[in-house]
MARMAR-227548 format. One record per atom (N, C-alpha, C, CB): residue number from 1; atom name; x, y, z. Coordinates in Angstrom, 2 decimals. Glycine has a CB too. Example, Ala and Ser with C-alpha at 12.3 -4.5 7.8 and 13.67 -1.06 7.14 Angstrom:
REC/num/atome/X/Y/Z
REC/1/N/13.19/-5.69/7.80
REC/1/CA/12.30/-4.50/7.80
REC/1/C/13.20/-3.30/7.80
REC/1/CB/11.31/-4.47/9.05
REC/2/N/12.85/-2.25/7.08
REC/2/CA/13.67/-1.06/7.14
REC/2/C/12.90/0.03/7.87
REC/2/CB/14.08/-0.60/5.72
% end
This chain:
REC/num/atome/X/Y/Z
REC/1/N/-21.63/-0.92/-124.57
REC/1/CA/-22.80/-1.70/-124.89
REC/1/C/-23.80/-1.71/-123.73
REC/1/CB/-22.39/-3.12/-125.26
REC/2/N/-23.11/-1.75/-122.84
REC/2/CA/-24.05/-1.56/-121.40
REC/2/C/-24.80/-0.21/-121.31
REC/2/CB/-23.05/-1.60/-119.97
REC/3/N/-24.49/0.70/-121.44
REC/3/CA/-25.02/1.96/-121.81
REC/3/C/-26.33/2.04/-122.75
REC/3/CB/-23.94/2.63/-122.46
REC/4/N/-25.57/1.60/-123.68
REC/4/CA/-26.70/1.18/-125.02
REC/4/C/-28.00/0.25/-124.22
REC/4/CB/-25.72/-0.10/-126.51
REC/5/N/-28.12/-0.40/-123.76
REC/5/CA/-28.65/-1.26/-123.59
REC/5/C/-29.60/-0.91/-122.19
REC/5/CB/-27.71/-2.27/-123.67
REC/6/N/-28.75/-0.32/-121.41
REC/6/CA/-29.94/0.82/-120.41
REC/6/C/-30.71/1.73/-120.64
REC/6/CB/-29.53/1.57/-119.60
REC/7/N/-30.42/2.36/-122.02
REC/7/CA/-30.38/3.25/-122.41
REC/7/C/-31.79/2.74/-122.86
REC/7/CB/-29.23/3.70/-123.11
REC/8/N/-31.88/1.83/-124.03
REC/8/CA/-33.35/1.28/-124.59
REC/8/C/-34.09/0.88/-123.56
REC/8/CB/-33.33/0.06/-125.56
REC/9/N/-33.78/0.07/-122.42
REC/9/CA/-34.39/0.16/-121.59
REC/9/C/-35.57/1.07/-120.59
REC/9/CB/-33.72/-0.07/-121.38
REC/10/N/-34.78/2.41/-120.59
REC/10/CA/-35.32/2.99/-120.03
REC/10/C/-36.37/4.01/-120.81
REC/10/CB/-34.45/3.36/-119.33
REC/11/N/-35.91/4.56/-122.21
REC/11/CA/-36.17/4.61/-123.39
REC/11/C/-37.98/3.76/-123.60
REC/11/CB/-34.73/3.88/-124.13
REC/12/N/-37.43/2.38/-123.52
REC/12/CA/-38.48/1.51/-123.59
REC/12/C/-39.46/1.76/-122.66
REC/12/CB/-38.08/0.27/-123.47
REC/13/N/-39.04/2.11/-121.71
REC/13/CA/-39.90/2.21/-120.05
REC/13/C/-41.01/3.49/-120.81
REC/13/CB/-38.50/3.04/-118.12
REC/14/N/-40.29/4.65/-120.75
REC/14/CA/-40.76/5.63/-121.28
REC/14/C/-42.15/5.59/-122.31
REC/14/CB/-39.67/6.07/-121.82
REC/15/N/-41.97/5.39/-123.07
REC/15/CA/-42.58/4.70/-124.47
REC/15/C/-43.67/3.89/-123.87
REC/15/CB/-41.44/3.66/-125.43
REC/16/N/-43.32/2.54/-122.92
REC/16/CA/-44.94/1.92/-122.33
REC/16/C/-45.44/2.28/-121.56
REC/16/CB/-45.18/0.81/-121.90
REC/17/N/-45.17/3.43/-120.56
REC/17/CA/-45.94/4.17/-119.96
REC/17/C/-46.77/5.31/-120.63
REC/17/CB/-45.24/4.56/-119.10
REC/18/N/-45.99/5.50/-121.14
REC/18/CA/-46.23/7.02/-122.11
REC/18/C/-47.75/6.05/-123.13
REC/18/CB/-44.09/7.69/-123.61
REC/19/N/-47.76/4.83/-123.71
REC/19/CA/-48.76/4.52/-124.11
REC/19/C/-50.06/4.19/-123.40
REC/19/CB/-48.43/3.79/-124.69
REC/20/N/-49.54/3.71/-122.28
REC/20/CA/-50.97/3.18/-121.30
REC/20/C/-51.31/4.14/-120.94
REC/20/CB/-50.92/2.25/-120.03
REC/21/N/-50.58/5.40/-120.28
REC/21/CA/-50.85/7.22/-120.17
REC/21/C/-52.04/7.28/-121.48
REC/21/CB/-48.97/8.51/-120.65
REC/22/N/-51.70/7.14/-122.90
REC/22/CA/-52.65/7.46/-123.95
REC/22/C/-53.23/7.21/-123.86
REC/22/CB/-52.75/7.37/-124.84
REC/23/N/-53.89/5.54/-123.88
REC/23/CA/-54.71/4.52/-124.19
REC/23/C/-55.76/4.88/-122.86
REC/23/CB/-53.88/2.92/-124.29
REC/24/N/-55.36/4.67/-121.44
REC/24/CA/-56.07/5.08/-120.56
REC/24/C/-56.97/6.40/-120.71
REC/24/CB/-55.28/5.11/-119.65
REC/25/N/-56.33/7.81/-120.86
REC/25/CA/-57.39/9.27/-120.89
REC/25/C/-57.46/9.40/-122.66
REC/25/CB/-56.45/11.11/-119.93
REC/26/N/-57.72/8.36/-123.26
REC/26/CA/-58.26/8.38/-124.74
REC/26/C/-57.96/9.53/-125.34
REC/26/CB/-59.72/8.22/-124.89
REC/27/N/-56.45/9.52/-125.26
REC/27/CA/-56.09/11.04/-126.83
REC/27/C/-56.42/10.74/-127.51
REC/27/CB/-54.84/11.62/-127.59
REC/28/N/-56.38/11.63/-128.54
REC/28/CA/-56.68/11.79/-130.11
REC/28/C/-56.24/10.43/-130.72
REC/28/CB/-55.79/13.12/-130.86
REC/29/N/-54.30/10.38/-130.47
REC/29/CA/-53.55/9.96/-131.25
REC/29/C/-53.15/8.98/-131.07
REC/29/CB/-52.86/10.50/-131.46
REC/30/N/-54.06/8.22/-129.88
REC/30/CA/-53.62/6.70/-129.43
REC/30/C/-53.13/5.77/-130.39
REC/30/CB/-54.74/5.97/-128.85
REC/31/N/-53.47/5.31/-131.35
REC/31/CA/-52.95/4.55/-132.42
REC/31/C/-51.15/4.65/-132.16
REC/31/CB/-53.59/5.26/-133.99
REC/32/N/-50.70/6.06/-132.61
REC/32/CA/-49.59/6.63/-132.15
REC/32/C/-48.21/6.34/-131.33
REC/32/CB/-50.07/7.27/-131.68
REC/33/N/-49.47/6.43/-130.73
REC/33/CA/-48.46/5.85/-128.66
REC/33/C/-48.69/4.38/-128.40
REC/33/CB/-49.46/6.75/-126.69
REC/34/N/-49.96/3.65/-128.95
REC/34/CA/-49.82/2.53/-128.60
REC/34/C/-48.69/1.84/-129.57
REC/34/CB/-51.14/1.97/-128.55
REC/35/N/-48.46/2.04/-131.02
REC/35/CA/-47.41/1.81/-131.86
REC/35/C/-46.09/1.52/-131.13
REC/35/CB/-47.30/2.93/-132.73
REC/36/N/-45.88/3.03/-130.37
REC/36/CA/-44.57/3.50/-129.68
REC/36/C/-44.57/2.78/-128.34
REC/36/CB/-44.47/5.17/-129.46
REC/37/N/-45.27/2.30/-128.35
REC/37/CA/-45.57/1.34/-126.54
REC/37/C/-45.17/0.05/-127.39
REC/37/CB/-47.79/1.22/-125.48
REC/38/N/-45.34/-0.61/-128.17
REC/38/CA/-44.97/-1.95/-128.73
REC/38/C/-43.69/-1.47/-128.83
REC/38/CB/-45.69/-2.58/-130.10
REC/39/N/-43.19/-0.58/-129.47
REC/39/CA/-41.86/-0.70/-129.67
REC/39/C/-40.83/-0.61/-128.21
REC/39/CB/-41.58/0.43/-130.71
REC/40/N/-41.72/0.03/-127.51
REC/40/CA/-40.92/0.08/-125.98
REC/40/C/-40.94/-1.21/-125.33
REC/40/CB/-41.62/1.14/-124.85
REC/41/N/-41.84/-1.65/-125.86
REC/41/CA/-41.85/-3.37/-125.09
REC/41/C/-40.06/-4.19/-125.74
REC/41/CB/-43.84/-4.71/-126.09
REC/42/N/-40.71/-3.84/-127.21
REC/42/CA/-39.73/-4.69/-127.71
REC/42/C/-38.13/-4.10/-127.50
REC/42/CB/-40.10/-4.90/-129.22
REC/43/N/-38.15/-2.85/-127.10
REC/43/CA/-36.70/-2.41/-126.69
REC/43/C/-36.55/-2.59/-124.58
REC/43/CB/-36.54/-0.32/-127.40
REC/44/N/-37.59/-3.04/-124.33
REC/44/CA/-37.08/-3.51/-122.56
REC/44/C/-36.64/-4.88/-122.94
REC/44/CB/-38.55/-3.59/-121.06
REC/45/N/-37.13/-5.83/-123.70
REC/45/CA/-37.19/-7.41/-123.98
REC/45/C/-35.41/-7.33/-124.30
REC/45/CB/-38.50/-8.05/-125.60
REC/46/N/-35.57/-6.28/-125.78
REC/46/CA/-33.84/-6.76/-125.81
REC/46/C/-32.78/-6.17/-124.92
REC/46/CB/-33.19/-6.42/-127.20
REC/47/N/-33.27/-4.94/-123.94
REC/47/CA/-32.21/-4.85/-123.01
REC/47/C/-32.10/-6.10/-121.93
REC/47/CB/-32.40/-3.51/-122.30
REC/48/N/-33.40/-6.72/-121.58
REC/48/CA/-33.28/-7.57/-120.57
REC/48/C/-32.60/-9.00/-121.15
REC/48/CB/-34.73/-7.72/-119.91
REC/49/N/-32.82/-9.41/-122.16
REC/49/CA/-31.93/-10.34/-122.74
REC/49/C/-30.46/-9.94/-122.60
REC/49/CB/-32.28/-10.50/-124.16
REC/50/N/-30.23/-8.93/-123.50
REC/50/CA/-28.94/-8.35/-123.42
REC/50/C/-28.34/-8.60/-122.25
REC/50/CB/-28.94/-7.03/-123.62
REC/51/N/-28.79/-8.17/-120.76
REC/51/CA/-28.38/-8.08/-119.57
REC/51/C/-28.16/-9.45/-119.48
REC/51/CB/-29.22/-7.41/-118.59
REC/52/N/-28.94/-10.48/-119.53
REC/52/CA/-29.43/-11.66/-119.55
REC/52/C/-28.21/-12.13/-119.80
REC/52/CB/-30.54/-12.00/-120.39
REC/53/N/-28.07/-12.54/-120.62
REC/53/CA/-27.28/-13.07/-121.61
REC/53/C/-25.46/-12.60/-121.41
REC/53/CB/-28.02/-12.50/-123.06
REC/54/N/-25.12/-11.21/-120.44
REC/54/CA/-23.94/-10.98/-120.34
REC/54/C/-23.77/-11.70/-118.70
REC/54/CB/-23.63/-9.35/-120.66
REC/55/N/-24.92/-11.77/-118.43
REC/55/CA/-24.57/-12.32/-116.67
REC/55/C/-24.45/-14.13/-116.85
REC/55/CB/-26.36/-11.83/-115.24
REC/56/N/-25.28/-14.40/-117.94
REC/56/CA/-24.72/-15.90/-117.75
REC/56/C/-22.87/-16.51/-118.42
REC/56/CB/-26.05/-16.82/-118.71
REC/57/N/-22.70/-15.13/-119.61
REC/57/CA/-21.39/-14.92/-120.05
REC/57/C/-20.48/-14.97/-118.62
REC/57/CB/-21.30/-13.44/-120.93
REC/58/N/-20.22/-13.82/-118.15
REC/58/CA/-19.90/-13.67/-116.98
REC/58/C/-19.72/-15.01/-115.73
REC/58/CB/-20.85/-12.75/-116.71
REC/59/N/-20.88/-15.60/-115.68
REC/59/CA/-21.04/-17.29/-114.79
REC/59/C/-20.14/-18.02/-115.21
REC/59/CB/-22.40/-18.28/-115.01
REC/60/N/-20.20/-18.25/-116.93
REC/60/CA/-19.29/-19.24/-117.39
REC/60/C/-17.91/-19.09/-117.21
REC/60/CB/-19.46/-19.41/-118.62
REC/61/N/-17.42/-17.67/-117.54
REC/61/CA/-16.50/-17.40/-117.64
REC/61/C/-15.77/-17.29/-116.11
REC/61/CB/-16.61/-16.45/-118.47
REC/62/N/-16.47/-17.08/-114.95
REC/62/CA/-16.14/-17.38/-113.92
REC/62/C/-15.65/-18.83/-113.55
REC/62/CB/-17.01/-17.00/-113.35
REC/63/N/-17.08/-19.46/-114.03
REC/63/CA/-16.71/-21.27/-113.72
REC/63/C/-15.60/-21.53/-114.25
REC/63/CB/-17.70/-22.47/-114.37
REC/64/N/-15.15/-21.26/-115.47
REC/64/CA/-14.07/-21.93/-116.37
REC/64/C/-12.75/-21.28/-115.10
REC/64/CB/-14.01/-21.18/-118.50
REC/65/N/-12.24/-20.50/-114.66
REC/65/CA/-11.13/-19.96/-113.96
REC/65/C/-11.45/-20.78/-113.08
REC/65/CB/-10.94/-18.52/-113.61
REC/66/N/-12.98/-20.80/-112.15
REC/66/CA/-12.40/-21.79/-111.16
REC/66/C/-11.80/-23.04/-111.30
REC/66/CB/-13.20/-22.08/-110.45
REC/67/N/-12.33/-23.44/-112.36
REC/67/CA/-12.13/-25.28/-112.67
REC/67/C/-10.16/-24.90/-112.86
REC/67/CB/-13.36/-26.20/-114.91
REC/68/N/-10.12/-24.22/-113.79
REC/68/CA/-8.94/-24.34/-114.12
REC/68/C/-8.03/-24.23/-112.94
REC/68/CB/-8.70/-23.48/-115.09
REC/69/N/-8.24/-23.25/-111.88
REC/69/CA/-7.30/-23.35/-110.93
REC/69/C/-7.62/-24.14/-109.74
REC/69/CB/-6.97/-22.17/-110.59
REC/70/N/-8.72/-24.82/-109.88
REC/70/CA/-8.96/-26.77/-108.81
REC/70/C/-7.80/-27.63/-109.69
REC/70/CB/-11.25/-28.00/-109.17
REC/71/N/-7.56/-27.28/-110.61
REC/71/CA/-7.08/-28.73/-111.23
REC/71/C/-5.73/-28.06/-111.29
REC/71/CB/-7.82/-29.45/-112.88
REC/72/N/-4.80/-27.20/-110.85
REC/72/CA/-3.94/-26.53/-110.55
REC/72/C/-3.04/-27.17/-109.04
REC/72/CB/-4.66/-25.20/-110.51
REC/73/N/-2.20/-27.78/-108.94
REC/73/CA/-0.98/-27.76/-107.67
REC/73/C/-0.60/-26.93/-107.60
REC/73/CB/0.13/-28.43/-107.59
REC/74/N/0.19/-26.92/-106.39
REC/74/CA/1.11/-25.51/-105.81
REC/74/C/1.96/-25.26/-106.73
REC/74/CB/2.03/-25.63/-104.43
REC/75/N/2.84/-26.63/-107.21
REC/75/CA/3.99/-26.42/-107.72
REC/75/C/3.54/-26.52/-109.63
REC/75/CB/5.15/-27.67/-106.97
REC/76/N/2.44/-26.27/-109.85
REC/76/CA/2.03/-25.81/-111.12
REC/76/C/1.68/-27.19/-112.18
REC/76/CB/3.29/-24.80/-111.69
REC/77/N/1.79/-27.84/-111.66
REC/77/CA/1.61/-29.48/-112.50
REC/77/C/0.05/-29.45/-112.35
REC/77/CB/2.46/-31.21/-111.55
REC/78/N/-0.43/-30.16/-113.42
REC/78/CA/-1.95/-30.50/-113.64
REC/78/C/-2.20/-31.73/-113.36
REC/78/CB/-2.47/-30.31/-114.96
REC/79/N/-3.30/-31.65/-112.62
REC/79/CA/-3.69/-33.19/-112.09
REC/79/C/-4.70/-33.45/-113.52
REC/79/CB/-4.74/-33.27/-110.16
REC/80/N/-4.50/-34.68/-113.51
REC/80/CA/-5.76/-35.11/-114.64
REC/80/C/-6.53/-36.42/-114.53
REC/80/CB/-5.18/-35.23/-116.11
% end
């Protein structure tokens, strides 16, 4: 999924440069590229969410192990 998700990213990158490239020296077919530049926006937005969204996964899932092993003794009993 990480792959996937760099992948549109960069994909995306491509695509909004590649439109402001159009839009700037006025091709023919700007309509075209600026189309394909919205869609590159909207494929950086969901890789950066994506990313987004696995690093705060990641936080939680960190916090939860720590808590669990603060509330952990040596000899394995739970304080409460």
């Amino acid at each position: 999924m990480k792959r996937i998700a760099f992948a549109f990213a960069t994909i995306g990158t491509v695509f909004a440069v590649l439109a402001q490239y159009a839009i700037t020296n006025d091709w023919a077919w700007f309509r075209v590229f600026h189309t394909l530049g919205f869609i590159g926006y909207i494929l950086i937005i969901s890789a950066a969410a994506f990313f987004s969204l696995m690093f705060i996964h990641q936080l939680s899932r960190d916090e939860k192990v720590r808590m669990r092993n603060r509330t952990m003794d040596i000899d394995g009993s739970i304080d409460v």
